[in-house]
C-alpha positions in Angstrom: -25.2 -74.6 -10.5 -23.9 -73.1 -7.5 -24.1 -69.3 -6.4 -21.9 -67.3 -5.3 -23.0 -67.2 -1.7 -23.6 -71.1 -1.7 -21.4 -73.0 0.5 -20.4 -75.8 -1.7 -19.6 -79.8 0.2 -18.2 -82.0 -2.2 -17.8 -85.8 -0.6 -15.6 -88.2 -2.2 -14.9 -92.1 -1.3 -17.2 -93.7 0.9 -20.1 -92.7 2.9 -21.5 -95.9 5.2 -22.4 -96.6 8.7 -18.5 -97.2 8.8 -17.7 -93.2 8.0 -21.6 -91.7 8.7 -19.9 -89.7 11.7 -17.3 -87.7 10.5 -19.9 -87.0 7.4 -22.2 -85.9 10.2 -19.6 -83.4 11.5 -19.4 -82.4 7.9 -22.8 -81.2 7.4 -22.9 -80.1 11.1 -20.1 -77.2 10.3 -22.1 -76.1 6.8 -25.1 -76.3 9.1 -23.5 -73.3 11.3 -22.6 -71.4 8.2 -24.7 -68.8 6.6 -26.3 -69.3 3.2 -27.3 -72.5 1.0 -25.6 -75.6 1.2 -24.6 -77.6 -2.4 -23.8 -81.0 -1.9 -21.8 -82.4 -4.5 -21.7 -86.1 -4.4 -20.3 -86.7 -7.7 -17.3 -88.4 -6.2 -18.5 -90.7 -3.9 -17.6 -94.6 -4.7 -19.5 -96.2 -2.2 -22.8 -95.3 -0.2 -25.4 -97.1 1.5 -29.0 -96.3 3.3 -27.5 -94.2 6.5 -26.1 -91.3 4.0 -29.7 -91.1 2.7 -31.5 -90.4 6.2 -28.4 -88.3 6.8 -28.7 -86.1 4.3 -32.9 -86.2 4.4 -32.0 -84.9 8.2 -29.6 -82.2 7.2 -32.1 -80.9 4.4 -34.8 -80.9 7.1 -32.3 -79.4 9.5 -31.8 -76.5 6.8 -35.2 -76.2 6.2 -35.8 -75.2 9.9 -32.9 -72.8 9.8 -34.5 -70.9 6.6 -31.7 -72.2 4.4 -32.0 -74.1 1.5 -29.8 -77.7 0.9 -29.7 -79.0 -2.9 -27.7 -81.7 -4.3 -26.0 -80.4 -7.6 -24.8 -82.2 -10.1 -27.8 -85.0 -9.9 -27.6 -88.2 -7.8 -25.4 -90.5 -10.2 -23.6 -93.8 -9.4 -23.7 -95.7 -6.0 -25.9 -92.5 -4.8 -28.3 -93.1 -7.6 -28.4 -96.9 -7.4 -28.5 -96.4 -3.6 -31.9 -94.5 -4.3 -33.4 -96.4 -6.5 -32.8 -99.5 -4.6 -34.4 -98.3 -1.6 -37.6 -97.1 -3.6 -36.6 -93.1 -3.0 -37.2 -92.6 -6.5 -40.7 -94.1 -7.0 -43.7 -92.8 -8.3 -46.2 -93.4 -5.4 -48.4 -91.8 -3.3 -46.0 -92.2 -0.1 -43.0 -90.6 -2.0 -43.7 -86.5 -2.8 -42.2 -85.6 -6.3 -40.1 -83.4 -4.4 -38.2 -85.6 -2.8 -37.4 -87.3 -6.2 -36.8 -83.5 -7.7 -34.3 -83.1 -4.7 -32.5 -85.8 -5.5 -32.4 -85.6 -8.9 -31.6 -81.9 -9.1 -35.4 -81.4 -11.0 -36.9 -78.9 -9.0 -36.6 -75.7 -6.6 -36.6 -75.7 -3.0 -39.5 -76.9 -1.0 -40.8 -75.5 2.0 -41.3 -78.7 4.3 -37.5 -80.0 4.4 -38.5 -83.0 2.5 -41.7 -83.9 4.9 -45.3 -84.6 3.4 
């Protein structure tokens, strides 16, 4: 659920190593905006392992800059199969549950930008 002072980004089609630069610049402007960033990926068709570390950067980013960056509605589709493929949803010691929360929309913000 988004607030009312919550900048809301919602990214549609694809987002590869093909497009990961102008969805840089995206997340760049919201960066240089006041208040917390929603990232609605509900409409993306098509997104592989660069999107990931991008967003994990801009979260980290946000972090630093006191601002908090969620992902609401929950990873579903080619961002959730995207995940699960590359293990960002496991249960292990190397993974912190809040990175899984993050993605899956489960949990508040942390305090470490997604670092442990």
């Amino acid at each position: 659920m988004t607030g009312t002072n919550d900048l809301s980004i919602r990214l549609e089609g694809e987002h590869t190593i093909r497009t990961i630069g102008e969805t840089a610049t995206i997340f760049g402007r919201a960066l240089h905006k006041a208040g917390p960033i929603v990232l609605d990926c509900s409409g993306i068709s098509e997104v592989d392992i660069s999107f990931v570390q991008l967003v994990i950067a801009a979260r980290a980013s946000a972090n630093a800059l006191g601002r908090d960056l969620r992902v609401d509605p929950p990873a579903e589709g080619a961002l959730l199969t995207c995940l699960t493929d590359g293990g960002f949803l496991e249960h292990t010691p190397e993974i912190p549950s809040d990175r899984r929360e993050f993605w899956l929309n489960r949990g508040g913000a942390d305090t470490d930008g997604g670092r442990r």
